[in-house]
Backbone bond lengths (Angstrom), bond angles and torsions (degrees), N, CA, C in turn:
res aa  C-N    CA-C-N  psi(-1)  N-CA   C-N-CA  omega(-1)  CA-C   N-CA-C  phi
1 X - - - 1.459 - - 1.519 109.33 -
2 X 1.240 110.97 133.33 1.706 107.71 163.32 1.722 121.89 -116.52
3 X 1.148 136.29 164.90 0.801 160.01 -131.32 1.752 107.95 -128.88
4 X 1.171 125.80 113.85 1.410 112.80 -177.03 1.568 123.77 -107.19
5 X 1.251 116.43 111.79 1.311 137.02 166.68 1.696 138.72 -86.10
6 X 1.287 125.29 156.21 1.187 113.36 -150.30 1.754 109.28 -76.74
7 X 1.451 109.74 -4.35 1.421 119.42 153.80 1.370 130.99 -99.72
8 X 1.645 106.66 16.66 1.287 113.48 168.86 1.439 111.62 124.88
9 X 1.468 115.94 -169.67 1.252 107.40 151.43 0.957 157.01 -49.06
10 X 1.529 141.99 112.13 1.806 125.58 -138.02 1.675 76.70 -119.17
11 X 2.062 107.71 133.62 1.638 94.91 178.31 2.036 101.53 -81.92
12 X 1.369 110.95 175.96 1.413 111.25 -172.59 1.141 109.63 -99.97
13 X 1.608 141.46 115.46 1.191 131.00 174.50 1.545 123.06 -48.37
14 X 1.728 127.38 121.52 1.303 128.68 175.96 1.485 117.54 -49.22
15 X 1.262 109.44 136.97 1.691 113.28 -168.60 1.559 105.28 -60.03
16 X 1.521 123.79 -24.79 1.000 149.24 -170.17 1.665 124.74 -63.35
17 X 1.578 97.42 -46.02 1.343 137.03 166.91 1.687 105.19 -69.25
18 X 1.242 114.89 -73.76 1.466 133.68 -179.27 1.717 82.43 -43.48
19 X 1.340 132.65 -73.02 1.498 114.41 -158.96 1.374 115.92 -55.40
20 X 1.396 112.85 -50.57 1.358 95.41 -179.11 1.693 130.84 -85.73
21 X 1.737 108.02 8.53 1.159 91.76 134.79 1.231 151.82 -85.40
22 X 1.184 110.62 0.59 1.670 142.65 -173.88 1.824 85.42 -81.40
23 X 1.224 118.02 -77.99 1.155 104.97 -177.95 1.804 137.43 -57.22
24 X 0.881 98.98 -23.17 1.349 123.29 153.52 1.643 133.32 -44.82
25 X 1.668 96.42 -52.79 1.273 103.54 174.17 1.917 116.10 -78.21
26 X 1.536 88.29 -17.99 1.672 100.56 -156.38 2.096 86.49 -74.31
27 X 1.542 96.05 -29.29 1.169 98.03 -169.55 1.863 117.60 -55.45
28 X 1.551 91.97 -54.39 1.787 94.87 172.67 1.130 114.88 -73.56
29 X 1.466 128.11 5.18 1.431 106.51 165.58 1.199 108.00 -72.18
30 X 1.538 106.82 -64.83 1.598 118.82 174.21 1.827 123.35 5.42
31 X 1.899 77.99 -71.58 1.583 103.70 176.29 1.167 116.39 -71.92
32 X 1.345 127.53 -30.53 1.906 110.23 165.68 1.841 114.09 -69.54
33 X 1.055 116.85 -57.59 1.232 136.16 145.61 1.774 93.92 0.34
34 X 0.979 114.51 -117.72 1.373 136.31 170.45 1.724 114.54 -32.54
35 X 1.107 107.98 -29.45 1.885 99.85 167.68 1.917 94.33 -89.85
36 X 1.345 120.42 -24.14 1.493 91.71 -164.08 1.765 104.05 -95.22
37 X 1.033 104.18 26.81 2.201 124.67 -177.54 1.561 80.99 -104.06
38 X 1.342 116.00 -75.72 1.491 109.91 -177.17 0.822 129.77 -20.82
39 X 1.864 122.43 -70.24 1.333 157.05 156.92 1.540 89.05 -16.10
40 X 1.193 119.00 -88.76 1.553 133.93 -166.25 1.273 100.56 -29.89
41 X 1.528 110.30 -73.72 1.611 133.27 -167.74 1.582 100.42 -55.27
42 X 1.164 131.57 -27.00 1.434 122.02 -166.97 1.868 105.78 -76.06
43 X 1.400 93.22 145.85 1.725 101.19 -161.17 1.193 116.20 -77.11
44 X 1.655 145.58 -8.91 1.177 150.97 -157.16 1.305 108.37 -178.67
45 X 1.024 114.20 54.93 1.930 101.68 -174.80 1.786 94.89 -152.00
46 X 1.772 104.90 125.62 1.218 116.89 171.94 1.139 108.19 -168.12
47 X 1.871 112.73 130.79 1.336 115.99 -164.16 1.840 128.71 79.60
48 X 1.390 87.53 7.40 1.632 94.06 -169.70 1.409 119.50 78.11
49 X 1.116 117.72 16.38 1.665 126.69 150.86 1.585 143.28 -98.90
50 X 1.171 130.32 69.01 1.396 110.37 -166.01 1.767 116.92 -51.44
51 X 1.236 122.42 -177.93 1.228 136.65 158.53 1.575 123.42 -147.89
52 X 1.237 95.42 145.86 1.558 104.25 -157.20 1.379 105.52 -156.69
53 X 1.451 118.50 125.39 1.634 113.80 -174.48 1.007 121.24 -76.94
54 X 1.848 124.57 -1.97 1.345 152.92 158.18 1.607 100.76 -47.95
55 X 1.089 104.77 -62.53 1.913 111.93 -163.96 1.311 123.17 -140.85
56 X 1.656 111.76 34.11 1.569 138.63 166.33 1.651 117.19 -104.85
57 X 1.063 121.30 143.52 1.463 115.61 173.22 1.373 103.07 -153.25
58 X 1.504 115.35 155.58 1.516 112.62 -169.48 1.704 106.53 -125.18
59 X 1.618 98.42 110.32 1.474 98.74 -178.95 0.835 119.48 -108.56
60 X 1.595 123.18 145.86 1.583 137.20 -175.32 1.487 122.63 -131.54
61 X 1.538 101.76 103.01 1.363 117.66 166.59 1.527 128.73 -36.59
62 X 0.931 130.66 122.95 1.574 125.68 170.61 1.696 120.00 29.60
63 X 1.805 96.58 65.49 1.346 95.43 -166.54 2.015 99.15 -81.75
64 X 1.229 116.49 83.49 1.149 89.79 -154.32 1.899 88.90 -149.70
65 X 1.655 96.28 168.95 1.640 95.57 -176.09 1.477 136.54 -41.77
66 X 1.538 78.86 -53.33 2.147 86.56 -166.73 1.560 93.06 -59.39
67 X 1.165 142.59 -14.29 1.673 126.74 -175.83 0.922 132.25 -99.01
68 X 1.522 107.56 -19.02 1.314 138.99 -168.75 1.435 144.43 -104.18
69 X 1.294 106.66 -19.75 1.149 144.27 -116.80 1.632 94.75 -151.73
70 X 1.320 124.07 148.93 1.599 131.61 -167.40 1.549 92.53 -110.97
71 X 1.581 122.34 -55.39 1.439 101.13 138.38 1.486 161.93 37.81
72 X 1.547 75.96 -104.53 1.510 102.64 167.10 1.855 134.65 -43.53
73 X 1.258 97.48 157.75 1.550 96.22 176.12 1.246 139.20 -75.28
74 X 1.172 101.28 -5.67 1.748 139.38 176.92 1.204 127.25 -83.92
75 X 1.397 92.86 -25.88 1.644 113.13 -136.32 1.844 105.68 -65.71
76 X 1.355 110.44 -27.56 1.742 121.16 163.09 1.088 104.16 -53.46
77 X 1.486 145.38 -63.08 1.301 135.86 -176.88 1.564 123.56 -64.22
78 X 1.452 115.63 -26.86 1.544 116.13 -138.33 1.970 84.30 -112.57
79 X 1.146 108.16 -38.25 1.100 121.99 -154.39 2.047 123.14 -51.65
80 X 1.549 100.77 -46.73 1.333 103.07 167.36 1.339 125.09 -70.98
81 X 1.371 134.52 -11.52 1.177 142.70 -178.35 1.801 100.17 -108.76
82 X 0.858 104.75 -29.88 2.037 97.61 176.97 1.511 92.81 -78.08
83 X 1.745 143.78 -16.48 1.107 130.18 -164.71 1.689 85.66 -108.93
84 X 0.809 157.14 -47.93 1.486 162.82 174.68 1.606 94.51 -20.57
85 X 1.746 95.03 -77.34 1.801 110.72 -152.61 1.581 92.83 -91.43
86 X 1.180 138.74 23.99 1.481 160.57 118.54 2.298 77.88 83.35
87 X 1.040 86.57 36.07 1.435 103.30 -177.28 1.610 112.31 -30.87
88 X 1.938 115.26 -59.44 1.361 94.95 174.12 1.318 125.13 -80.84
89 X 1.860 124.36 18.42 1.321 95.85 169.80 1.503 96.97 -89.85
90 X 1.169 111.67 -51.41 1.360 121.95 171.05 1.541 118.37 10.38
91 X 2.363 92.62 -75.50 1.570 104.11 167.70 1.516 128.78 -58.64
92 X 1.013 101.74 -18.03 1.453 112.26 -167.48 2.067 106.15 -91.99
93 X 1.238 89.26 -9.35 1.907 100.40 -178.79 1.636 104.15 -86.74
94 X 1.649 110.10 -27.48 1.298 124.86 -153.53 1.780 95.53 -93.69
95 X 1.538 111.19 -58.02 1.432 110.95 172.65 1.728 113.99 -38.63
96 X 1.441 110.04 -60.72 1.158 119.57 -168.87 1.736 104.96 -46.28
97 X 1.667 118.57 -55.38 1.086 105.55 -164.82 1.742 121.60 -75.09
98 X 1.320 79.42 -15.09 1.610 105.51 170.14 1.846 111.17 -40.71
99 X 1.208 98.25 -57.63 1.603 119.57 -158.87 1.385 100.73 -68.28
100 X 1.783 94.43 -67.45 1.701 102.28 174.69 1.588 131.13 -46.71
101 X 1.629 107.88 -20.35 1.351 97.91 -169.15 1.721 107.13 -104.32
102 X 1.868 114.78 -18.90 1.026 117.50 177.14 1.707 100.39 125.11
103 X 0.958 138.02 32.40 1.875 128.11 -168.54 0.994 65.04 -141.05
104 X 2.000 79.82 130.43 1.729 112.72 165.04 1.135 98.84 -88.12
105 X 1.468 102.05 164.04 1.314 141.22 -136.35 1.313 117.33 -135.68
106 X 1.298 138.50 95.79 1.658 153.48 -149.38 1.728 90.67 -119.10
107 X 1.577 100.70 137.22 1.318 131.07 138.95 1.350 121.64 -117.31
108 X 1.707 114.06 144.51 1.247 104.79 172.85 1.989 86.18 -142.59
109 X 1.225 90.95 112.38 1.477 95.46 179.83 1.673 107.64 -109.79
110 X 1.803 103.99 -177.83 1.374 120.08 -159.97 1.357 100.35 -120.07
111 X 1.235 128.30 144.38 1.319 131.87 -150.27 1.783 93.29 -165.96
112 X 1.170 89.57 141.80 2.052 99.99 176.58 1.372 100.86 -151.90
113 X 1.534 105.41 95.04 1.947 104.83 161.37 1.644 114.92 -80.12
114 X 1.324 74.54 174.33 2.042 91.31 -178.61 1.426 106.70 -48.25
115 X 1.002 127.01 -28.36 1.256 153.69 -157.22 1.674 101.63 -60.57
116 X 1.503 98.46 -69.50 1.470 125.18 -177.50 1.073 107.64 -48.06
117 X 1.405 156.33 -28.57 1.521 172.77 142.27 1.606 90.07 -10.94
118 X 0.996 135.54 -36.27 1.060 129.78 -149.47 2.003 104.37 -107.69
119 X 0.990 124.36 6.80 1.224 136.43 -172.74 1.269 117.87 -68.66
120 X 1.328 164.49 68.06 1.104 167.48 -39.33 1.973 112.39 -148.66
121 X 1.361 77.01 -18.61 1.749 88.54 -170.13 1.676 115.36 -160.77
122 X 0.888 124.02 143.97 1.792 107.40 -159.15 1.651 89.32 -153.54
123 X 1.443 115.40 122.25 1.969 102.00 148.19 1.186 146.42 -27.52
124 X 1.492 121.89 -147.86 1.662 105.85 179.63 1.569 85.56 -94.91
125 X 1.434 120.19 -70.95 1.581 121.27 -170.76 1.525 113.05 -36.07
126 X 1.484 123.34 -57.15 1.142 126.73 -172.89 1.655 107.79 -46.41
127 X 1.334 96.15 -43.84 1.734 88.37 178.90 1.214 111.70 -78.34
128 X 1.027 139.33 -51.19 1.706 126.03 167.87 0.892 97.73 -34.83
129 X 1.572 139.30 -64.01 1.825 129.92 -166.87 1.694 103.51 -45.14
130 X 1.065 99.65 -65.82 1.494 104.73 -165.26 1.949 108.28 -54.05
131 X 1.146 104.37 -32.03 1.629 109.80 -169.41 1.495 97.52 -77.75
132 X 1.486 138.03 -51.23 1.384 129.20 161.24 1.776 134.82 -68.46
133 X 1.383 96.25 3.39 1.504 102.37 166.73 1.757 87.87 78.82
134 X 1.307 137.05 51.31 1.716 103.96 161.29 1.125 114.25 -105.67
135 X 1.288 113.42 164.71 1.213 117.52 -164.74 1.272 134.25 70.38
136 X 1.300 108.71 14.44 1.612 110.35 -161.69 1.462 111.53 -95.85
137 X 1.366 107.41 132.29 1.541 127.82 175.11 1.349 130.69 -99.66
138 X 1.300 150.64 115.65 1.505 135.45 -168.52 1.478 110.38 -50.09
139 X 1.119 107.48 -29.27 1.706 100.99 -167.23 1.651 100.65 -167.13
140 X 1.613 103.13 164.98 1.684 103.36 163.49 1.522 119.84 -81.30
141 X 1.307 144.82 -5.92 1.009 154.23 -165.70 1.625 112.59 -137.78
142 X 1.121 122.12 16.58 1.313 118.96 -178.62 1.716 114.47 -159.95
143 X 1.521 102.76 115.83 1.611 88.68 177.75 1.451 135.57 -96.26
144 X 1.276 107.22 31.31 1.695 133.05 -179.99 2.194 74.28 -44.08
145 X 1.633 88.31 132.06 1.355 96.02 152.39 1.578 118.75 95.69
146 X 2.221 106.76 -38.88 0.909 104.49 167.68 2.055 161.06 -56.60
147 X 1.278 65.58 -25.26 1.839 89.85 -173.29 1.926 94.49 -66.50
148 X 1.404 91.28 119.55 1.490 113.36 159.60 1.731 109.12 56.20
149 X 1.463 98.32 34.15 1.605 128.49 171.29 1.540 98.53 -89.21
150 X 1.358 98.49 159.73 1.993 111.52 169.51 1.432 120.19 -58.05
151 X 1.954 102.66 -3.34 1.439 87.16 -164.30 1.651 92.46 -116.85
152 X 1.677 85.12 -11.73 2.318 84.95 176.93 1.481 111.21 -74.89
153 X 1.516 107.19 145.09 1.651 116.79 -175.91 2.001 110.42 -59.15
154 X 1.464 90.49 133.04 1.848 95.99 175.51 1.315 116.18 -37.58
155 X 1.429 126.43 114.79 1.787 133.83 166.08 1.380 113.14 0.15
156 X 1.606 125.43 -40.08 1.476 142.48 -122.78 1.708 66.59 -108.69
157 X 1.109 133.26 -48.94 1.694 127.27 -127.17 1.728 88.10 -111.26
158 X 1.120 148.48 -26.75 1.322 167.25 -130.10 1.687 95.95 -95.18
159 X 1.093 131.13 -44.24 1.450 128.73 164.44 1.703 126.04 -55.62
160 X 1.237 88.79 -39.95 1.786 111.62 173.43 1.487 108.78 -60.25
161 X 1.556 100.34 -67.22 1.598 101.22 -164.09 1.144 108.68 -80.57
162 X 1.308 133.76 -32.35 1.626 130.97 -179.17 1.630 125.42 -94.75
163 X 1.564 99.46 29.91 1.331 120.80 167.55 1.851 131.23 -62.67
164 X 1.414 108.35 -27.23 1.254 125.28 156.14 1.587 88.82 119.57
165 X 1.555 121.64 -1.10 1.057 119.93 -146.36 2.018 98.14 -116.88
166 X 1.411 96.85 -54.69 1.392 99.12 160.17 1.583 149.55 -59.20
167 X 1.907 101.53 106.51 1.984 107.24 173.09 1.588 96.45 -21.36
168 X 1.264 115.78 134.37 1.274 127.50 116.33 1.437 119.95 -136.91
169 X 1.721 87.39 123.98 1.406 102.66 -167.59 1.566 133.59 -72.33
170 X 1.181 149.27 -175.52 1.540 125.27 163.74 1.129 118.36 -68.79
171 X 1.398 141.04 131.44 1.691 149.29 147.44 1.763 100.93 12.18
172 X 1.351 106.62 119.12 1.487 105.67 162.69 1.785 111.68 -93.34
173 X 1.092 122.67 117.82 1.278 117.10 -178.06 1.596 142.32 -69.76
174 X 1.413 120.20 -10.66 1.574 135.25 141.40 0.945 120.46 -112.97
175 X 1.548 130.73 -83.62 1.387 123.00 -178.99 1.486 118.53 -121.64
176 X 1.201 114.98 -41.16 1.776 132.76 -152.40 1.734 100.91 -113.35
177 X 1.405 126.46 163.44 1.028 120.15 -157.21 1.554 107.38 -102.16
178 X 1.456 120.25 8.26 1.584 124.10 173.43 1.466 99.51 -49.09
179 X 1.490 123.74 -15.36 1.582 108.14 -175.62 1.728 122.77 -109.02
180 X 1.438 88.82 20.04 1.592 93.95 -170.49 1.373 93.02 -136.51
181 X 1.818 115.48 -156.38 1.697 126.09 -162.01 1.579 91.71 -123.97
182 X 1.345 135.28 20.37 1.504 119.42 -176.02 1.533 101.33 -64.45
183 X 1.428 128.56 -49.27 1.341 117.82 -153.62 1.301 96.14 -62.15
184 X 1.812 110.99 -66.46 1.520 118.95 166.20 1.793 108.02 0.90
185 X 1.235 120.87 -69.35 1.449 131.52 -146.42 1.335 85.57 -83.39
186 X 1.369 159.48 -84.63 1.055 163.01 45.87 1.706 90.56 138.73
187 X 1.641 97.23 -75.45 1.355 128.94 -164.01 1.984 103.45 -61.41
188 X 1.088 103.12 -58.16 1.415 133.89 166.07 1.573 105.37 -43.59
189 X 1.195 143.64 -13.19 1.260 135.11 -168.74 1.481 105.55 -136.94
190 X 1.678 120.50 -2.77 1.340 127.42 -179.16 1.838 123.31 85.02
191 X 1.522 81.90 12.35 1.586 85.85 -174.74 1.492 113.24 -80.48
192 X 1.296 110.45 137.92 1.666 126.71 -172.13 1.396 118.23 -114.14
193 X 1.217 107.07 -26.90 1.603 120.66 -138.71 2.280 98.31 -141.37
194 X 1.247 121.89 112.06 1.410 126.34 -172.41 1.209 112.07 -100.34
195 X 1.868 139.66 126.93 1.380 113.20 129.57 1.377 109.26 -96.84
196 X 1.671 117.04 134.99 1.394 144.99 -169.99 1.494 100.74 -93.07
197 X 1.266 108.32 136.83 1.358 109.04 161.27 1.725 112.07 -177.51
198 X 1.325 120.97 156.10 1.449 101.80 -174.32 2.013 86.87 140.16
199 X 1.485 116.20 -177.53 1.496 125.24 -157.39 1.921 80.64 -128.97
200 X 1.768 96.34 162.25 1.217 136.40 -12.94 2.070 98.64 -79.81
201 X 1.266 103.32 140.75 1.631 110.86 176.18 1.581 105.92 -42.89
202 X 1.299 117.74 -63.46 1.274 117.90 -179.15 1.365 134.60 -89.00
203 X 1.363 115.22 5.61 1.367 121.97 174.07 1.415 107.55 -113.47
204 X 1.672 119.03 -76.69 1.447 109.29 -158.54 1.680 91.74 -94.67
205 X 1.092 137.72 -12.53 1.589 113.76 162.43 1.329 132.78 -86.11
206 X 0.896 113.86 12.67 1.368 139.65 -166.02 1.445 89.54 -116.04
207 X 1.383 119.89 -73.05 1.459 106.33 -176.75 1.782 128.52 -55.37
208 X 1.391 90.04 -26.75 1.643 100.69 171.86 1.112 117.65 -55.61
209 X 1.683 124.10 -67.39 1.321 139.22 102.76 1.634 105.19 50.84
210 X 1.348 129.50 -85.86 0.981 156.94 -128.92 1.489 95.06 -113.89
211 X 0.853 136.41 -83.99 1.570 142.92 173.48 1.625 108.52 -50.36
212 X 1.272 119.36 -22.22 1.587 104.75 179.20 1.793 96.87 -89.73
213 X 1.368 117.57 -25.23 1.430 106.92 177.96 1.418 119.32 -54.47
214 X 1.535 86.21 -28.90 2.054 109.89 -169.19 1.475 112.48 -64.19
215 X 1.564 104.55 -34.29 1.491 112.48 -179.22 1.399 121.58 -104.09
216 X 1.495 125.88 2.27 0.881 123.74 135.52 1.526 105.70 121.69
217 X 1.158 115.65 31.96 1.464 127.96 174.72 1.792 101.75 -103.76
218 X 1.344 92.68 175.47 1.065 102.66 179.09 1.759 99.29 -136.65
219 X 1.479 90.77 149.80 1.855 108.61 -153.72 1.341 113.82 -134.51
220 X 1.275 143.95 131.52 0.944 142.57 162.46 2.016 114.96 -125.30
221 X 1.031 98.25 126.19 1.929 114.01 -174.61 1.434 106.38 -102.19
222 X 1.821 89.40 115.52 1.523 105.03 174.76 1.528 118.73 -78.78
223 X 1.074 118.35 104.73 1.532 148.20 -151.15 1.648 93.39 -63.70
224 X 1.482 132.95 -30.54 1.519 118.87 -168.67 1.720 87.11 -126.92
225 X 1.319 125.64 23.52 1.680 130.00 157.28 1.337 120.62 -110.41
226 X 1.447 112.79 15.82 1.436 128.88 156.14 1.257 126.28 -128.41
227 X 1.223 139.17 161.07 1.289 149.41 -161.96 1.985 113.66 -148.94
228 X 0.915 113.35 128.10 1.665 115.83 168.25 1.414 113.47 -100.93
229 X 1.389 103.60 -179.77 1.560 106.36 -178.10 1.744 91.02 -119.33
230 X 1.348 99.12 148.47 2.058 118.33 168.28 1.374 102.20 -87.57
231 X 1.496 108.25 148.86 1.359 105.83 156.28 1.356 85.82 -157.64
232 X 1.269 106.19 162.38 1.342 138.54 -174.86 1.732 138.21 -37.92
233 X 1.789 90.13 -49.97 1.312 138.72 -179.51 1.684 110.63 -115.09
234 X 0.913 109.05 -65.28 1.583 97.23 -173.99 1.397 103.59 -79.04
235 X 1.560 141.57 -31.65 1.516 113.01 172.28 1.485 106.92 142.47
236 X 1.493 122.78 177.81 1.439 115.96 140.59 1.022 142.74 -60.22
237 X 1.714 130.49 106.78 1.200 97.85 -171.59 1.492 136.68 -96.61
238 X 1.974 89.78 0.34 1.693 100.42 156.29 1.679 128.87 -36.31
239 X 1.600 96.14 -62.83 1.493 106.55 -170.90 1.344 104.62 -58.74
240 X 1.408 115.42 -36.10 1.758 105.58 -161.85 1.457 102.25 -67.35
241 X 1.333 111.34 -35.33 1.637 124.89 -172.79 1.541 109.01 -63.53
242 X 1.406 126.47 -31.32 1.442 146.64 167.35 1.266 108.70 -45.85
243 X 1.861 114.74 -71.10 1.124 125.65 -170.79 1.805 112.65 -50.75
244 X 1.561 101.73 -41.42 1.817 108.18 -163.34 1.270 92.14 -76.23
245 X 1.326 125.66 -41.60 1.705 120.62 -169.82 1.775 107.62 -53.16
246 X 1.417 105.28 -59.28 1.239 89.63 172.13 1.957 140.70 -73.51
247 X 0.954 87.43 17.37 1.554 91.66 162.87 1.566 118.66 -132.57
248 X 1.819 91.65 17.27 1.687 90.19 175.10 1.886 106.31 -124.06
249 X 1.126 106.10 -51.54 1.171 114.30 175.86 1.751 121.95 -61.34
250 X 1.257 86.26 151.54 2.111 102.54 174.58 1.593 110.84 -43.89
251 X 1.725 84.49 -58.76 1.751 103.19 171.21 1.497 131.27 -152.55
252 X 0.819 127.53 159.35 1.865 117.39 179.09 1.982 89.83 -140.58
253 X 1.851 92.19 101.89 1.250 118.01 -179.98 1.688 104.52 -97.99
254 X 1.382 118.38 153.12 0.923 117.29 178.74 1.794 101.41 -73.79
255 X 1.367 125.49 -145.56 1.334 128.87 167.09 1.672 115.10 -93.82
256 X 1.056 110.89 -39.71 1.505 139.10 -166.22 1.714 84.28 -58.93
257 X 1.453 115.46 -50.91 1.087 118.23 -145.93 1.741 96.34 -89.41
258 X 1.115 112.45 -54.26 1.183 123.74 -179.88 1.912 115.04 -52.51
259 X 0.917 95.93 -39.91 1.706 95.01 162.44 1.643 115.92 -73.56
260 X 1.167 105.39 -30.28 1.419 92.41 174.48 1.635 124.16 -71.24
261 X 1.184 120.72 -16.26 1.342 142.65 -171.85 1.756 98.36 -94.88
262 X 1.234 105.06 -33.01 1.858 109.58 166.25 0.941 111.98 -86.57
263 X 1.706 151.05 7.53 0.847 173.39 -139.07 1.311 88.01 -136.15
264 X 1.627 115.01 -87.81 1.598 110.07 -146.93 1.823 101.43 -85.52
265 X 1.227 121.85 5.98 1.592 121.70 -162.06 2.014 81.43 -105.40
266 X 1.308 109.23 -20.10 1.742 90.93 -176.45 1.916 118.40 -94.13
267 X 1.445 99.99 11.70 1.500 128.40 -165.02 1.579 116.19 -69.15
């Protein structure tokens, strides 16, 4: 039988048809229903990242004076935005839970010997680095000089990393870690899965960032456990670092949030 409409004959859907789309639909509710209980119920997972103290590790970029630090040699550039995103308590909330719950614990710091003087050609940052001395070390084998230098880790952070327990990896030499042993270490301990955090936002975490996507981890950047530097002419380099994180990373959790997920992933 059909049905007549003002464009004609309208045919009648079979009751048959109509049921099993009825059942059909009843069906994916079911299943969203029931994946979004999961979702809920699942112990560490947000944004498409789980966490797990099995195959999580928490790395920190240049946890160290000149960036951090009022101090520091940086400290004009780095300084209003590390006091904003209250960045070293932040890091210092993240180490702690780090320790207590069992997730190892990666440094990959920045280092410039006498050596480096000799580099033939440098970027814009690199040359500011090099023209204010940061990061600078007397030597690779000797720490004449280091203690409570721009390039030694903040007082606050010094319990964490010199625990016997905390990676620290070799010196990355521009930004990204193709020049050091983090993955090496990384790989070696079963780690799969990153929370990132540490300076500069838009240079070396970003590049970390960037190269750990390359190798095949998965990363998420704690959005108020990094800090950029301002300048005048080239910009913020918080915000720019904001924008790339979110279209690169798993997730960019606040801290609050990110401990809570270290919380329930160490359970």
């Amino acid at each position: 039988m059909t049905r007549q409409s003002a464009s004609g004959p309208e045919p009648q859907v079979p009751e048959r048809l109509s049921r099993r789309n009825f059942l059909f639909c009843s069906a994916v509710v079911a299943v969203g229903i029931a994946s979004a209980e999961a979702l809920a119920q699942a112990p560490a997972r947000a944004a498409g990242m789980p966490v797990s103290v099995k195959d999580t590790g928490v790395v920190f970029i240049d946890p160290q004076n000149d960036v951090l630090s009022p101090a520091g040699r940086a400290w004009g550039a780095t300084g209003a935005s590390v006091t904003e995103n209250r960045t070293v308590e932040n890091m210092e909330r993240i180490f702690k839970a780090a320790k207590e719950r069992g997730y190892d614990v990666f440094i990959s710091p920045h280092y410039f010997f006498p050596t480096d003087k000799g580099w033939k050609f440098n970027g814009p940052l690199e040359t500011d680095e090099a023209r204010g001395d940061v990061f600078r070390r007397s030597g690779q084998l000797t720490l004449e000089g280091f203690k409570n230098s721009g390039a030694d880790w903040l007082d606050r952070f010094k319990p964490y990393i010199d625990d016997g327990k905390t990676v620290v990896a070799s010196p990355h030499k521009v930004f990204g870690p193709q020049t050091n042993d983090l993955v090496l270490q990384l790989r070696k301990r079963g780690i799969s899965r990153i929370i990132l955090g540490g300076m500069l936002a838009n240079m070396c975490v970003e590049s970390h960032l960037r190269e750990l996507l390359e190798q095949g981890f998965e990363v998420a950047v704690v959005k108020d456990a990094v800090a950029g530097p301002r300048h005048p002419e080239w910009g913020d380099g918080y915000q720019a670092a904001l924008i790339n994180y979110r279209y690169l990373a798993h997730m960019v959790p606040s801290t609050d949030e990110v401990l809570d997920l270290m919380r329930r992933g160490a359970g």
